[in-house]
BALOVO-514416 format. One record per atom (N, C-alpha, C): residue in one letter; atom name; y, z negated, x. Coordinates in nm, 2 decimals, padded with zeros to 4 digits. Layout:
BEGIN
> A;CA;Y;Z;X
...
END
This chain:
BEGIN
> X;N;01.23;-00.34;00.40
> X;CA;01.10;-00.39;00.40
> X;C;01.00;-00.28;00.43
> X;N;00.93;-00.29;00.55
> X;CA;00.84;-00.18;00.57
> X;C;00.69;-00.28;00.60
> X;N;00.54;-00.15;00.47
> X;CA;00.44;-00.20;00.55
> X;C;00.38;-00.06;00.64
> X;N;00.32;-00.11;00.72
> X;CA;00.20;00.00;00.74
> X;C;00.13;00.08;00.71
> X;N;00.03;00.02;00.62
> X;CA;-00.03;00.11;00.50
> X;C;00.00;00.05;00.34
> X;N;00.06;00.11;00.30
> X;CA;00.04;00.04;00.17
> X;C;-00.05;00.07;00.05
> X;N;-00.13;00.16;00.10
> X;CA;-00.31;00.16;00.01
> X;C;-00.38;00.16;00.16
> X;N;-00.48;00.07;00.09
> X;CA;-00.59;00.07;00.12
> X;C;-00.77;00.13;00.05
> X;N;-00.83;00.17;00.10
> X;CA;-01.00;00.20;00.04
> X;C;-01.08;00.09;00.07
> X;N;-01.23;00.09;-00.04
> X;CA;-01.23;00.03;-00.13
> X;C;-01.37;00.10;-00.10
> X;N;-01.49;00.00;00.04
> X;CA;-01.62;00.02;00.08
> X;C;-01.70;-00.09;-00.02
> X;N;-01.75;-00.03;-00.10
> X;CA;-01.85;-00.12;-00.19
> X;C;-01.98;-00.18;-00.05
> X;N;-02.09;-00.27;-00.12
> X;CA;-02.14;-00.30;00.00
> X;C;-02.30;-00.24;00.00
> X;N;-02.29;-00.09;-00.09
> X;CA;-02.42;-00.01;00.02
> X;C;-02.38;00.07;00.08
> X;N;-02.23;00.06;00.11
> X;CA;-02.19;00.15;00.27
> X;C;-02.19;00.11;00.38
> X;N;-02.20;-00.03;00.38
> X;CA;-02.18;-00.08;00.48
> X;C;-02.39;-00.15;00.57
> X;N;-02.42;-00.07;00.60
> X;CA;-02.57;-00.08;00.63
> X;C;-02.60;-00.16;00.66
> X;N;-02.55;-00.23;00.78
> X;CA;-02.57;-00.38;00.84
> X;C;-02.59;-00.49;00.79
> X;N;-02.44;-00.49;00.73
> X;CA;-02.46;-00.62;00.66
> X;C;-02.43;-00.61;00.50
> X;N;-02.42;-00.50;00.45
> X;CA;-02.41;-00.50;00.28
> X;C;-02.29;-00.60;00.31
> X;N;-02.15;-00.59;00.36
> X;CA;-02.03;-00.64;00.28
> X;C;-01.97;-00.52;00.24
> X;N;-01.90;-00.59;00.11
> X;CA;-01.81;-00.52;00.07
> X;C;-01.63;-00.55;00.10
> X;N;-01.58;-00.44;00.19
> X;CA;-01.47;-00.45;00.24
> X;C;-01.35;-00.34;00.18
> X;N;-01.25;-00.38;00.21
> X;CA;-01.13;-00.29;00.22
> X;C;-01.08;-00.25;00.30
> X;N;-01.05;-00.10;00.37
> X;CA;-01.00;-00.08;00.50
> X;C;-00.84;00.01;00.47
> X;N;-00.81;00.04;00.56
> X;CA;-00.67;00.06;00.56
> X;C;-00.70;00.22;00.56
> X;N;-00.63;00.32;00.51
> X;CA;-00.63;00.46;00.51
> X;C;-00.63;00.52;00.64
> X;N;-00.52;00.47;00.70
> X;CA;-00.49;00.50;00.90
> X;C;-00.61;00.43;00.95
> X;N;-00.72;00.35;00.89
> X;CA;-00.87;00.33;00.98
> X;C;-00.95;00.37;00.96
> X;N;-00.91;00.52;00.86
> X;CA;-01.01;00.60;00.82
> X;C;-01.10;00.72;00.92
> X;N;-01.15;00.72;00.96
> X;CA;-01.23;00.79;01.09
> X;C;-01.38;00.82;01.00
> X;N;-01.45;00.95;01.13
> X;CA;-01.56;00.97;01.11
> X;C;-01.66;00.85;01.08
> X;N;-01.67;00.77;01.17
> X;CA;-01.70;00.64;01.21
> X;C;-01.63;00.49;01.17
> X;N;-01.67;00.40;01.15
> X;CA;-01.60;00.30;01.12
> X;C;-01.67;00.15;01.14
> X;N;-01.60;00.10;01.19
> X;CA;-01.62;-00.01;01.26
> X;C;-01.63;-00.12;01.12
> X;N;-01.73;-00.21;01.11
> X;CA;-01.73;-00.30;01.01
> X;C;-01.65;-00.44;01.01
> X;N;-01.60;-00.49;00.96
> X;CA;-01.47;-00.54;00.97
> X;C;-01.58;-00.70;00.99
> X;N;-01.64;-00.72;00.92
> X;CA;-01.76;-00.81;00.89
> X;C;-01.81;-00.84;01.01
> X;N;-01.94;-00.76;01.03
> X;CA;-02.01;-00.71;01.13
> X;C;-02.04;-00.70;01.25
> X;N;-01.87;-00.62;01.26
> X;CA;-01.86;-00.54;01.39
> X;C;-01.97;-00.45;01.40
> X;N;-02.04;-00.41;01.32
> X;CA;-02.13;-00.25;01.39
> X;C;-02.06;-00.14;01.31
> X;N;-02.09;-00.02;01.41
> X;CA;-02.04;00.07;01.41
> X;C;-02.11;00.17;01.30
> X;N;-02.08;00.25;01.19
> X;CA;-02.15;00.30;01.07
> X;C;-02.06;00.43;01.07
> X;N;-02.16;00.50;00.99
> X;CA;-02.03;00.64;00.97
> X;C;-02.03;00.62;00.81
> X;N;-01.90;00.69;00.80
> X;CA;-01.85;00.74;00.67
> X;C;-01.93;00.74;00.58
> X;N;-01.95;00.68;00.45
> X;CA;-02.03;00.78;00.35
> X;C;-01.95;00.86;00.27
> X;N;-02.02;00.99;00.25
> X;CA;-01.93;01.06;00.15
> X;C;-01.98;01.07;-00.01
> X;N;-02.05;00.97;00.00
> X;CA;-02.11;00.96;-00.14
> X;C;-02.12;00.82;-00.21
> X;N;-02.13;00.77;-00.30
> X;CA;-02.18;00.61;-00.31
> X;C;-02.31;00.62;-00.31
> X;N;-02.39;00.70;-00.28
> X;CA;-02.53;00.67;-00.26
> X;C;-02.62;00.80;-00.20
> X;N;-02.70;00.83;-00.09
> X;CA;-02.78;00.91;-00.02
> X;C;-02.81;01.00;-00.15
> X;N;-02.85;00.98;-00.28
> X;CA;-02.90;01.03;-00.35
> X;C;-02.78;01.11;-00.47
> X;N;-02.63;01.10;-00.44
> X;CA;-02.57;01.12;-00.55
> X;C;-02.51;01.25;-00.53
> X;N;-02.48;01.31;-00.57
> X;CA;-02.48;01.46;-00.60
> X;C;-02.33;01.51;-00.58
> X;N;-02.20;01.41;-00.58
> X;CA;-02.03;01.45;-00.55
> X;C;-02.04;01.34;-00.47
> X;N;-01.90;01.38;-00.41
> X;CA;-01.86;01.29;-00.34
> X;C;-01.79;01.18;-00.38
> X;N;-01.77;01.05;-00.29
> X;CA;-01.74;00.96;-00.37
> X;C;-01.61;00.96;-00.43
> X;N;-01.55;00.89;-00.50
> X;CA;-01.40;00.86;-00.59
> X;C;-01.31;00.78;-00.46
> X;N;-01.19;00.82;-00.43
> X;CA;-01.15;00.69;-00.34
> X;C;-01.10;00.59;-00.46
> X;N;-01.09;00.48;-00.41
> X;CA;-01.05;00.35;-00.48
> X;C;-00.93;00.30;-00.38
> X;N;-00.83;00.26;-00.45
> X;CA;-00.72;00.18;-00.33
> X;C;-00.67;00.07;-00.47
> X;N;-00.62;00.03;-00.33
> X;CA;-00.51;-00.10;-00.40
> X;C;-00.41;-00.12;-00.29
> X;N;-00.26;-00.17;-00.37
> X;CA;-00.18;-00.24;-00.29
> X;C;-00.22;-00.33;-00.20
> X;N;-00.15;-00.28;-00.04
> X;CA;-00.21;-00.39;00.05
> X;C;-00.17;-00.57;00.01
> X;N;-00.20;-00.63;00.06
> X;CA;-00.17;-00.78;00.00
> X;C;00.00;-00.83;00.02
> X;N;00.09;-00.76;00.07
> X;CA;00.22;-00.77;00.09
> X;C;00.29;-00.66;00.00
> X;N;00.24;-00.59;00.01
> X;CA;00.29;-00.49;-00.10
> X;C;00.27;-00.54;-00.23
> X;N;00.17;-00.58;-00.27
> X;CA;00.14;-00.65;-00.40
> X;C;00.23;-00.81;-00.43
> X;N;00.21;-00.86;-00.34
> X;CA;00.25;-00.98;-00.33
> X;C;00.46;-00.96;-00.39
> X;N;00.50;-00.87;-00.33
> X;CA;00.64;-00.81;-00.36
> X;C;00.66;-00.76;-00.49
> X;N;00.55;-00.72;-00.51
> X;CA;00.57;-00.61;-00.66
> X;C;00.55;-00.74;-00.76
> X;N;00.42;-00.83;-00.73
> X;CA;00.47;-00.93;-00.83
> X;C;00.60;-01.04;-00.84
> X;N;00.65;-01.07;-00.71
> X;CA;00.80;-01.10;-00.75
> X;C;00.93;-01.03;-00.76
> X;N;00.88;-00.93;-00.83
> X;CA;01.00;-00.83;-00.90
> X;C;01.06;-00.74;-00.79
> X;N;01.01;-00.69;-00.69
> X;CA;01.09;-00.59;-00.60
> X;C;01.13;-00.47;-00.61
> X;N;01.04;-00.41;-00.68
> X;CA;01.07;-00.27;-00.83
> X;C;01.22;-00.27;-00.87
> X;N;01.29;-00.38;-00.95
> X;CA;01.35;-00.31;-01.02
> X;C;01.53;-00.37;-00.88
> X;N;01.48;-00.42;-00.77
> X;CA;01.61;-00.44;-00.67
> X;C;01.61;-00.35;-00.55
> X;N;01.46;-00.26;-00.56
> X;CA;01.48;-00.16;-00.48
> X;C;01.52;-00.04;-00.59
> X;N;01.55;-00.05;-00.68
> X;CA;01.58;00.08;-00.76
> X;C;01.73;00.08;-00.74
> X;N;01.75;-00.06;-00.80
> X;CA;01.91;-00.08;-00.78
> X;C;01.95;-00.07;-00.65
> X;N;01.93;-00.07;-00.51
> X;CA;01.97;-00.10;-00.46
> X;C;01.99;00.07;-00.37
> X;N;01.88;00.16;-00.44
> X;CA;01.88;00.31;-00.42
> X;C;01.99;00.38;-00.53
> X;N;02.04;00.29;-00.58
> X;CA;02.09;00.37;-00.70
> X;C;02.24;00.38;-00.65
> X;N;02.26;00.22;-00.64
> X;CA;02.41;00.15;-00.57
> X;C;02.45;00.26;-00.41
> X;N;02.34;00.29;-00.36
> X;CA;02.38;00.35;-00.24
> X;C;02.43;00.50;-00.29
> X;N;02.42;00.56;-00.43
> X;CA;02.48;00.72;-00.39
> X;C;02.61;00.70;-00.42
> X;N;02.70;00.55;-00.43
> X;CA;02.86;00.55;-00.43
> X;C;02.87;00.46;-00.35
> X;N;02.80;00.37;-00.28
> X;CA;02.79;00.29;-00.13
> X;C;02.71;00.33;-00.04
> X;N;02.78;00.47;00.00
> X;CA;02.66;00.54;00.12
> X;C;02.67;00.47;00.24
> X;N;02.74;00.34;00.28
> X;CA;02.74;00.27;00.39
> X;C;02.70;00.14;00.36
> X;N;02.65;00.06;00.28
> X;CA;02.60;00.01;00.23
> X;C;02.58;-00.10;00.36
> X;N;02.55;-00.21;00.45
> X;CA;02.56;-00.27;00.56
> X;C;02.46;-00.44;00.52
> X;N;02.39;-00.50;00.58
> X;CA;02.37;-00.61;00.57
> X;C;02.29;-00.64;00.45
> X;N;02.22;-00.54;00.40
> X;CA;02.12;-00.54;00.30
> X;C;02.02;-00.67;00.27
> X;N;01.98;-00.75;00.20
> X;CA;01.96;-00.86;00.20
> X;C;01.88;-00.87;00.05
> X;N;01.76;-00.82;00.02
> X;CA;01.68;-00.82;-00.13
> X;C;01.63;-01.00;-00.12
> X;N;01.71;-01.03;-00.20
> X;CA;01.65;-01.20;-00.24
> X;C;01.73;-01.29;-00.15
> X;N;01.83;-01.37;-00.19
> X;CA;01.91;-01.48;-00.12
> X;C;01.91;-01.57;-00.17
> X;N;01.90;-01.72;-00.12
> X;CA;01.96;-01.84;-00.20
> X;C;02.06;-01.94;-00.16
> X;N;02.14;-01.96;-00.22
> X;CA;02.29;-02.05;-00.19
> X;C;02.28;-02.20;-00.18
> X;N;02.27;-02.25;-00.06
> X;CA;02.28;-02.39;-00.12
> X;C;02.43;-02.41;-00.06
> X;N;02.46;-02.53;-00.14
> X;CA;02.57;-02.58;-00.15
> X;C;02.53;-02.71;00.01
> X;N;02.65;-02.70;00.15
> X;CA;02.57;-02.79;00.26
> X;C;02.57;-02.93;00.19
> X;N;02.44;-03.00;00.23
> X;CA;02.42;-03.13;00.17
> X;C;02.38;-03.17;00.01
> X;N;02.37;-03.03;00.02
> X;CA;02.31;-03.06;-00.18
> X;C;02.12;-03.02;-00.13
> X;N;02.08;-03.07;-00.25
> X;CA;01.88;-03.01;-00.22
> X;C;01.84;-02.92;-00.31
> X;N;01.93;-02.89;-00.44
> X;CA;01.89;-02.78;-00.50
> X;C;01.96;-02.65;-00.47
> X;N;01.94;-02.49;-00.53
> X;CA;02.00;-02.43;-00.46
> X;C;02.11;-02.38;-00.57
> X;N;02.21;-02.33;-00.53
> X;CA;02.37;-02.30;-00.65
> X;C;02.32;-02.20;-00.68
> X;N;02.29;-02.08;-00.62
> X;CA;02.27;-02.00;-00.66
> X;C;02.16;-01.90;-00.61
> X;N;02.09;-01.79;-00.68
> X;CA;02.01;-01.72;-00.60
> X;C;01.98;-01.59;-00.68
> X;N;02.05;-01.49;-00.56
> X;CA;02.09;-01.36;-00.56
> X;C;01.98;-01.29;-00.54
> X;N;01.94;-01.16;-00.66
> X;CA;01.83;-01.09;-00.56
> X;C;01.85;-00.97;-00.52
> X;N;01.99;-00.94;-00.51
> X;CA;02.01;-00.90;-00.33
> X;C;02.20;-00.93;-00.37
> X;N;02.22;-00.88;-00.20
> X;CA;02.32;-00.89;-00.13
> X;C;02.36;-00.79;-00.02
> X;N;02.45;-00.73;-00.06
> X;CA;02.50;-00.60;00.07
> X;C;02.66;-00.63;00.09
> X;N;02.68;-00.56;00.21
> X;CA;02.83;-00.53;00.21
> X;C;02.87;-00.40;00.23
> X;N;02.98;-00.39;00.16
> X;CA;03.03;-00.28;00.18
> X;C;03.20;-00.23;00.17
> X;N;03.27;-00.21;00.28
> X;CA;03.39;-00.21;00.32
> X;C;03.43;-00.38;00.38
> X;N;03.34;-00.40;00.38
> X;CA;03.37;-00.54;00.45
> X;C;03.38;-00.65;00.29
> X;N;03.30;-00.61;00.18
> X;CA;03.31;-00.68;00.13
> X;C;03.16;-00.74;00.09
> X;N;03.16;-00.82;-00.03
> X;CA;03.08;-00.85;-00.10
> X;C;02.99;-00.80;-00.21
> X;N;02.88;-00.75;-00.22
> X;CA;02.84;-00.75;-00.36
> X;C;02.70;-00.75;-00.38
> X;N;02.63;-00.82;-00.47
> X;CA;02.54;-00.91;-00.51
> X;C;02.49;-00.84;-00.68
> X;N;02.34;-00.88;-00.72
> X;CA;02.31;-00.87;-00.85
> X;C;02.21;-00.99;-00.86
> X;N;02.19;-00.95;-00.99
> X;CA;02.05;-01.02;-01.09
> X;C;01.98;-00.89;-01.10
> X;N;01.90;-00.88;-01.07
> X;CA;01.77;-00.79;-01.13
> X;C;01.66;-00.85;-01.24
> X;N;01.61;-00.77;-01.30
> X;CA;01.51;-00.78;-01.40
> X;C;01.42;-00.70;-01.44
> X;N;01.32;-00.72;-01.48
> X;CA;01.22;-00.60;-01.49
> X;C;01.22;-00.56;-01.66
> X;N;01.23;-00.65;-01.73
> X;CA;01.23;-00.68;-01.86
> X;C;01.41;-00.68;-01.94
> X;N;01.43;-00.68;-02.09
> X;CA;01.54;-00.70;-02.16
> X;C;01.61;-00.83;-02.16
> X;N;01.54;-00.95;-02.07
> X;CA;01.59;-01.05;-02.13
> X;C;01.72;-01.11;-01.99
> X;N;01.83;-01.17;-02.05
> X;CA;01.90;-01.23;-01.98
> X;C;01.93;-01.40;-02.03
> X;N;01.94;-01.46;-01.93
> X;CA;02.01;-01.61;-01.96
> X;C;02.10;-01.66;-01.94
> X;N;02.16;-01.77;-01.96
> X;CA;02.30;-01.84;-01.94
> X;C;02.32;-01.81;-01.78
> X;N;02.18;-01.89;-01.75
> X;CA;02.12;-01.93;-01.57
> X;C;02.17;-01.79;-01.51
> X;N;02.19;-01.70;-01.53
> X;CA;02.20;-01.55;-01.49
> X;C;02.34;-01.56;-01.51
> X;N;02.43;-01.57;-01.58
> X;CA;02.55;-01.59;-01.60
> X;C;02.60;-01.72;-01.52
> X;N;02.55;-01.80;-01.47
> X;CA;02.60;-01.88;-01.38
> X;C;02.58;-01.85;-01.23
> X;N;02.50;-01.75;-01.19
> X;CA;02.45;-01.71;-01.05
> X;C;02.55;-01.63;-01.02
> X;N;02.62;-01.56;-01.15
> X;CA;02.76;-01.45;-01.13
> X;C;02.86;-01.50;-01.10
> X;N;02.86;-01.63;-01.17
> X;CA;03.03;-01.72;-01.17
> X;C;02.98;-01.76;-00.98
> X;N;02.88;-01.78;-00.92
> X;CA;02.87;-01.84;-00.82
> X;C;02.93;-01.75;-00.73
> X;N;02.86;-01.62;-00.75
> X;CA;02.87;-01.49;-00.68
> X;C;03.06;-01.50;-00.70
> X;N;03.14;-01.50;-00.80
> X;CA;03.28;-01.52;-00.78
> X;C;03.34;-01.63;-00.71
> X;N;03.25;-01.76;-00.67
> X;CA;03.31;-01.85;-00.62
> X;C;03.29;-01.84;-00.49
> X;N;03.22;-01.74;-00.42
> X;CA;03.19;-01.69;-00.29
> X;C;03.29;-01.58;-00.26
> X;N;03.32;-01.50;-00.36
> X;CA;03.42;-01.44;-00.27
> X;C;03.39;-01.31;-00.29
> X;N;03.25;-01.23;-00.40
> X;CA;03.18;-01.14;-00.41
> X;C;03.31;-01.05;-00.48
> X;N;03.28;-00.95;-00.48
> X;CA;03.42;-00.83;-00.52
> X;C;03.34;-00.79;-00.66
> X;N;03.21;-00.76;-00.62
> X;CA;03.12;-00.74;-00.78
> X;C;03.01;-00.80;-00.80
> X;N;02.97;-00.79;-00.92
> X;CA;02.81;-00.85;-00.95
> X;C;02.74;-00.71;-01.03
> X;N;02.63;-00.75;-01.02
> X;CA;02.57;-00.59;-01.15
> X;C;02.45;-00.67;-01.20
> X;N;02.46;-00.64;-01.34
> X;CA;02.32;-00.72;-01.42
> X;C;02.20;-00.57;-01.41
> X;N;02.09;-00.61;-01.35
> X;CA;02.04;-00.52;-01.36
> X;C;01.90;-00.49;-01.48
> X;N;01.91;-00.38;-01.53
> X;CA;01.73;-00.42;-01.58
> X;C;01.66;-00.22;-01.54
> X;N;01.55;-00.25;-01.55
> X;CA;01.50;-00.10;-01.54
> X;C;01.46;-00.07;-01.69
> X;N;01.51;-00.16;-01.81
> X;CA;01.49;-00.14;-01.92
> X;C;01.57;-00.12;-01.99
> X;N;01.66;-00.23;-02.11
> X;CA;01.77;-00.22;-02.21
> X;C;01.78;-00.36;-02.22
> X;N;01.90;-00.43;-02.17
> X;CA;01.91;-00.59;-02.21
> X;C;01.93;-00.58;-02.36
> X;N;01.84;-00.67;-02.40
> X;CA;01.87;-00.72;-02.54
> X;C;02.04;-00.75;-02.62
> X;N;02.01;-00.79;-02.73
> X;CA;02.13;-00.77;-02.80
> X;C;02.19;-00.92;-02.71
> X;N;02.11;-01.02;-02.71
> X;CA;02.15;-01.16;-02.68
> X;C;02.20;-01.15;-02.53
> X;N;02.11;-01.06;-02.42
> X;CA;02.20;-01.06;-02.31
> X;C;02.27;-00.99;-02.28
> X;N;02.35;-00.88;-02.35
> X;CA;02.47;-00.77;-02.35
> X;C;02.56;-00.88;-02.41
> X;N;02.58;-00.97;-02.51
> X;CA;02.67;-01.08;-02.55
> X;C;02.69;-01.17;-02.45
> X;N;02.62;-01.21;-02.41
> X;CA;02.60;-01.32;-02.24
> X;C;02.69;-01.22;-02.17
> X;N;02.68;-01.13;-02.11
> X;CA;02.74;-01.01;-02.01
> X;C;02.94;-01.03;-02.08
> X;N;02.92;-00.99;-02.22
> X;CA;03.02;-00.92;-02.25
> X;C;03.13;-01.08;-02.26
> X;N;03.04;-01.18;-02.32
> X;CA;03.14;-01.32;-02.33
> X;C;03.19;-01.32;-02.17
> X;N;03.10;-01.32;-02.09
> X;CA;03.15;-01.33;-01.96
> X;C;03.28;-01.23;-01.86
> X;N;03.26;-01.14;-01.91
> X;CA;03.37;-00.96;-01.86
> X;C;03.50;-01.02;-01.96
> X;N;03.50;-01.09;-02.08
> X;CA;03.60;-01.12;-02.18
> X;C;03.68;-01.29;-02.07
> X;N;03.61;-01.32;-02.04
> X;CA;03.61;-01.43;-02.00
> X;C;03.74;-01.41;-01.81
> X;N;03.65;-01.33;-01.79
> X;CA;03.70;-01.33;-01.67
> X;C;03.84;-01.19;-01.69
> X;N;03.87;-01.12;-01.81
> X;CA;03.96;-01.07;-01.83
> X;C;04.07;-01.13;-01.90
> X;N;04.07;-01.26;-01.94
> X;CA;04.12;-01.36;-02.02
> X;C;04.18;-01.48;-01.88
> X;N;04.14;-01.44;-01.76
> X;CA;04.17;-01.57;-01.66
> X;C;04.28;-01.48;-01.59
> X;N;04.40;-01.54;-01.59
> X;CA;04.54;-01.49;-01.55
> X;C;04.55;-01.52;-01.40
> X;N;04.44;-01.66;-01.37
> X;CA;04.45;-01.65;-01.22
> X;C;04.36;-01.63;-01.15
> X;N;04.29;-01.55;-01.18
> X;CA;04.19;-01.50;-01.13
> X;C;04.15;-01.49;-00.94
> X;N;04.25;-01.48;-00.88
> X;CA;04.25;-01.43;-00.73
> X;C;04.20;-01.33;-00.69
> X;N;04.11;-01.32;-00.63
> X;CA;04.09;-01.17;-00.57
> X;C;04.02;-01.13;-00.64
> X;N;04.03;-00.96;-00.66
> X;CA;03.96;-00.90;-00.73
> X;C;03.78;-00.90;-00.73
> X;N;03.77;-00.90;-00.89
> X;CA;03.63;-00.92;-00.92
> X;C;03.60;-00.87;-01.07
> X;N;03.48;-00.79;-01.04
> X;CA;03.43;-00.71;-01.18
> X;C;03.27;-00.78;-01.20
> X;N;03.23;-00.74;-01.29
> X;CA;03.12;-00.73;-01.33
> X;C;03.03;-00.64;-01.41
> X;N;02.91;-00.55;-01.39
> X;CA;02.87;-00.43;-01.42
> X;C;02.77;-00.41;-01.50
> X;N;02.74;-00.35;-01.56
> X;CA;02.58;-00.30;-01.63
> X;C;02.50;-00.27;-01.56
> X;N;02.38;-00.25;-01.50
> X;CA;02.33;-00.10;-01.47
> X;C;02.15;-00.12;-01.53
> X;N;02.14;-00.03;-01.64
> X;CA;02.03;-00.04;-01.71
> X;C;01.96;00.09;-01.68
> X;N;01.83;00.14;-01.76
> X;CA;01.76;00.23;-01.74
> X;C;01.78;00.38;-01.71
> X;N;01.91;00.38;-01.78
> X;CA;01.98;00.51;-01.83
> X;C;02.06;00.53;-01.70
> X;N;02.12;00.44;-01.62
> X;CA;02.18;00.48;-01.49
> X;C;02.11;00.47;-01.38
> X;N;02.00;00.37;-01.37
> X;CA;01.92;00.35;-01.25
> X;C;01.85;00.52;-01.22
> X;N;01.77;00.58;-01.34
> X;CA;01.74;00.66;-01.34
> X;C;01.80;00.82;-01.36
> X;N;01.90;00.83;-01.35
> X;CA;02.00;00.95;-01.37
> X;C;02.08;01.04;-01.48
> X;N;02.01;00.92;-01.62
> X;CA;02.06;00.98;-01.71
> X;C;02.18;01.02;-01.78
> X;N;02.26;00.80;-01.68
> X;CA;02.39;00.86;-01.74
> X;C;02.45;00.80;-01.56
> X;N;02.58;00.85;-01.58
> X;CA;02.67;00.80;-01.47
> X;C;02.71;00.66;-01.46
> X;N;02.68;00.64;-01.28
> X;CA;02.73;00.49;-01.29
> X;C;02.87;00.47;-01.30
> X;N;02.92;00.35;-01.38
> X;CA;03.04;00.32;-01.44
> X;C;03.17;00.38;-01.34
> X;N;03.24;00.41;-01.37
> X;CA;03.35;00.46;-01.28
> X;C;03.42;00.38;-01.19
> X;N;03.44;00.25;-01.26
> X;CA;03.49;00.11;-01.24
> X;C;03.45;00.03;-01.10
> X;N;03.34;00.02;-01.08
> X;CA;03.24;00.00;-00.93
> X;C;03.36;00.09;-00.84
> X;N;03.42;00.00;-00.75
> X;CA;03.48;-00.01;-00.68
> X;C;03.39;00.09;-00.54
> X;N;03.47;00.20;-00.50
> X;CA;03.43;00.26;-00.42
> X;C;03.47;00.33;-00.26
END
């Protein structure tokens, strides 16, 4: 996922002389000169919020409206995972942040992954989360991810899953070490705050 700029500045509207709008321009449209987005007339710079003020002005930015738009549906903590999963999947192929499964001919969707890579020609898929909390619904997106064919799943948080969703995790790892016929190999993983960020080592077990 690439943007262009991803801050923008932040023209209150007595810089803009013509027509007093107040606009947001992109950092790369920053010039001596600047063209009013409004307008269209041509104005220079101010380096002050007002002819009369004594420093120069503060810049102001914000996320451009795609960048923002991403951060509010949780892209933080599947690009963390997905930088993290690469220093033992350095080939990593077919990267895929956010998927959903329908079953052909069904209207709702089976399942929905927020991401999907391959690596050695296989499968592997997570749940991301920004927060501690996990659900059943999360534990059924994993069983889907095994019914596809996926080699691993990873529960992710950039926090500490709660006590309630490490029991969810662990009934399920119990569950799937308890099935004698399991078929092709399939695990399922932790990766919480402590590994996303380099505290501790990712599990040894992640198939590499």
């Amino acid at each position: 996922m690439r943007f262009k700029s991803i801050y923008t500045l932040h023209l209150t509207d007595s810089n803009v002389p013509h027509c007093l709008t107040a606009i947001w321009y992109g950092i790369s449209d920053l010039d001596e000169q600047i063209r009013c987005l409004g307008c269209l007339e041509t104005f220079d710079l101010p380096l002050t919020e007002n002819p009369l003020a004594p420093q120069d002005r503060p810049f102001q930015y914000s996320l451009n409206p795609l960048s923002n738009q991403a951060m509010n549906q949780g892209i933080l903590p599947v690009i963390t995972a997905l930088l993290t999963l690469k220093t033992c999947h350095l080939e990593m192929h077919h990267i895929i942040p956010g998927m959903n499964f329908k079953k052909f001919g069904a209207t709702n969707n089976a399942g929905d992954f927020d991401f999907v890579y391959v690596y050695k020609h296989e499968l592997f898929g997570g749940e991301c989360k920004a927060g501690s909390r996990l659900s059943q619904k999360d534990i059924e997106t994993a069983k889907v991810s095994r019914q596809l064919g996926f080699r691993a799943f990873f529960f992710v948080t950039i926090k500490t899953f709660g006590e309630d969703g490490q029991a969810l995790i662990s009934n399920y790892q119990q569950e799937l070490a308890n099935d004698k016929n399991n078929g092709n190999p399939y695990d399922v993983f932790i990766l919480d705050e402590l590994m996303l960020f380099g505290k501790q080592p990712l599990p040894q077990q992640i198939p590499r």
